[in-house]
FIMI-811606 format. One record per residue (C-alpha): residue in three letters; residue number from 1; x, y, z. Coordinates in steps of 0.001 Angstrom, whole numbers, padded with zeros to 6 digits. Layout:
<site><residu>ALA</residu><num>NUM</num><x>X</x><y>Y</y><z>Z</z></site>
...
This chain:
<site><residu>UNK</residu><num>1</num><x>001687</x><y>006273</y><z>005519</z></site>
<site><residu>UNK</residu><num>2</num><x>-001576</x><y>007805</y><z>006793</z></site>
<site><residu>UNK</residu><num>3</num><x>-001134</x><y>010865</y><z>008815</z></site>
<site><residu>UNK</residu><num>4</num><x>-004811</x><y>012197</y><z>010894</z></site>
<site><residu>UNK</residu><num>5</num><x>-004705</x><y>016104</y><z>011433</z></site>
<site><residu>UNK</residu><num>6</num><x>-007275</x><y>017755</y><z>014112</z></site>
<site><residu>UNK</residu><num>7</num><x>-008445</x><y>021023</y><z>013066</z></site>
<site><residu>UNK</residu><num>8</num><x>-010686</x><y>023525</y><z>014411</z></site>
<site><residu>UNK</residu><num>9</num><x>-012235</x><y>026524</y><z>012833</z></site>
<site><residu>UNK</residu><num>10</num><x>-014057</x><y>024582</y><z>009913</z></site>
<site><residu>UNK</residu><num>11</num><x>-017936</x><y>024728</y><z>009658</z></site>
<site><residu>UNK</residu><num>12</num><x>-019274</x><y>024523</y><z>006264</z></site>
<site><residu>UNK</residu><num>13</num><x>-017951</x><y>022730</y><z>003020</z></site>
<site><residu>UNK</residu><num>14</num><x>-016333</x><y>024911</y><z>001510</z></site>
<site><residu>UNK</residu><num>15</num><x>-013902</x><y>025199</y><z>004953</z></site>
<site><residu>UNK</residu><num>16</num><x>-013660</x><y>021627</y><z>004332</z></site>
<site><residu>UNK</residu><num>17</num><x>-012924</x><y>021534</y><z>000460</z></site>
<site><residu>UNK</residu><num>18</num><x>-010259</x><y>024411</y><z>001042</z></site>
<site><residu>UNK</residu><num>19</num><x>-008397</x><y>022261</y><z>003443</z></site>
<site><residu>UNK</residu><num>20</num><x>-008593</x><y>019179</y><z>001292</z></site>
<site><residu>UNK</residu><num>21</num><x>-007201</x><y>021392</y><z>-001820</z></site>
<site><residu>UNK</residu><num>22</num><x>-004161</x><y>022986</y><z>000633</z></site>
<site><residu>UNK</residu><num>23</num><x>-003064</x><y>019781</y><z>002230</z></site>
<site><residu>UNK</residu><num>24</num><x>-003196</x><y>017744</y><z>-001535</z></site>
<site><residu>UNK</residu><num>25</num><x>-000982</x><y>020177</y><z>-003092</z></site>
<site><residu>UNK</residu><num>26</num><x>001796</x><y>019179</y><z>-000348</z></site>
<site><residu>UNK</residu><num>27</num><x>004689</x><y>017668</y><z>-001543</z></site>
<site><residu>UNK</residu><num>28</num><x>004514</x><y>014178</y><z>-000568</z></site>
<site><residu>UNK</residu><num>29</num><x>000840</x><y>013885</y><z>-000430</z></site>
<site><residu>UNK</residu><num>30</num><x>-001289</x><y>011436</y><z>-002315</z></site>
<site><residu>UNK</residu><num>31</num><x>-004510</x><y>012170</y><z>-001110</z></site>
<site><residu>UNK</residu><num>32</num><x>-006321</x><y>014322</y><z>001753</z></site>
<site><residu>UNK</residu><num>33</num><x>-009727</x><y>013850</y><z>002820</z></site>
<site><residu>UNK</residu><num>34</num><x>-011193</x><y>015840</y><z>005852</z></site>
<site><residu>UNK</residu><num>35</num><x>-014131</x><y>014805</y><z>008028</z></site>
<site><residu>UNK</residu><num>36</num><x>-015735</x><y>017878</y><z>008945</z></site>
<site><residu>UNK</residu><num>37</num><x>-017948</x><y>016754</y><z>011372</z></site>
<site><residu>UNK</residu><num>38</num><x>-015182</x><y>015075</y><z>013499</z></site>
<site><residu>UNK</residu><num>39</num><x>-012780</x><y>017999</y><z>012521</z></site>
<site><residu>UNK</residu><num>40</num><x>-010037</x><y>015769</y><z>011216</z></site>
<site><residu>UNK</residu><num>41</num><x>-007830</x><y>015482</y><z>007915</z></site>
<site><residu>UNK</residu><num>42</num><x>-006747</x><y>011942</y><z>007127</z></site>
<site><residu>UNK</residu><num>43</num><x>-003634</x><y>012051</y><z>004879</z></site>
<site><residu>UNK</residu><num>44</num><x>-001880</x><y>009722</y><z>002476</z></site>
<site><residu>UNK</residu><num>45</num><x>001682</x><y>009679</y><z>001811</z></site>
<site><residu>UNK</residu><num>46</num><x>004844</x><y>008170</y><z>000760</z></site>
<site><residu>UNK</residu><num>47</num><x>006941</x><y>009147</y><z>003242</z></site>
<site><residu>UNK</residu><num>48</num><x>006421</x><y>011130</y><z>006658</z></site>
<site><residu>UNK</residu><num>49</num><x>005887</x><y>014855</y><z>006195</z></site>
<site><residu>UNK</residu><num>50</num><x>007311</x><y>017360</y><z>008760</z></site>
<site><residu>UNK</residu><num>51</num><x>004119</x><y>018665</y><z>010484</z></site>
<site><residu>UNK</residu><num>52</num><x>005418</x><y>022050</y><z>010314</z></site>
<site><residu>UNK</residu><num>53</num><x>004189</x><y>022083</y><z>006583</z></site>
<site><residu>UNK</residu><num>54</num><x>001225</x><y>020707</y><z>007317</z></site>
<site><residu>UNK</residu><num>55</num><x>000169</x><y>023332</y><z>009920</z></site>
<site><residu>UNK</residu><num>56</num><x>001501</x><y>026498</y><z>008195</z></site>
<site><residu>UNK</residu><num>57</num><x>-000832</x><y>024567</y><z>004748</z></site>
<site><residu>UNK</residu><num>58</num><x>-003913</x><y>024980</y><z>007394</z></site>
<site><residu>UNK</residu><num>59</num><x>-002760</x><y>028584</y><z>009211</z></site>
<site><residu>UNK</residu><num>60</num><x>-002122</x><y>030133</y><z>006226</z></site>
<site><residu>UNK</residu><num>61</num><x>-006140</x><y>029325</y><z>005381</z></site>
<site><residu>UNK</residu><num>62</num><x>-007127</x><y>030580</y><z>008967</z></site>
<site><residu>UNK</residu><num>63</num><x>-008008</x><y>027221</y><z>010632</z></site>
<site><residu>UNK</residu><num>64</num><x>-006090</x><y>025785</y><z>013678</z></site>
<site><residu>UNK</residu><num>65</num><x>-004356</x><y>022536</y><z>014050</z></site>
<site><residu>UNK</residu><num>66</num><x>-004619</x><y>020930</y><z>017479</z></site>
<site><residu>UNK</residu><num>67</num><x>-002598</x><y>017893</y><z>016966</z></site>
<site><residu>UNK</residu><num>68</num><x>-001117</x><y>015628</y><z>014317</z></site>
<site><residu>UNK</residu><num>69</num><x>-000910</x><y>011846</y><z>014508</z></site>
């Protein structure tokens, strides 16, 4: 399954590699790569994941998720 997460509050790499660390180590979660110009995470997974996780994984870094799709 691919899963696209908008996010705002990243604007360097670093904002981006955190986010790509946090939303790999889900369970679930195969890969996570973030476009940080667009402000998007693209996820791959096995199975859906409850987007609750997903957006306390980005909170709990400071960065807000606008919608998940």
């Amino acid at each position: 399954m691919k899963t696209t997460v908008f996010i705002e509050g990243m604007h360097c790499k670093n904002c981006m590699a955190k986010v790509e660390k946090s939303l790999s180590n889900l369970e679930g979660v195969a890969s996570a790569k973030v476009n940080l110009a667009k402000g998007f995470a693209v996820l791959k997974t096995k199975a859906a994941i409850d987007q609750t996780v997903i957006k306390s994984a980005v909170d709990q870094l400071g960065y807000v998720v606008t919608d998940v799709k």
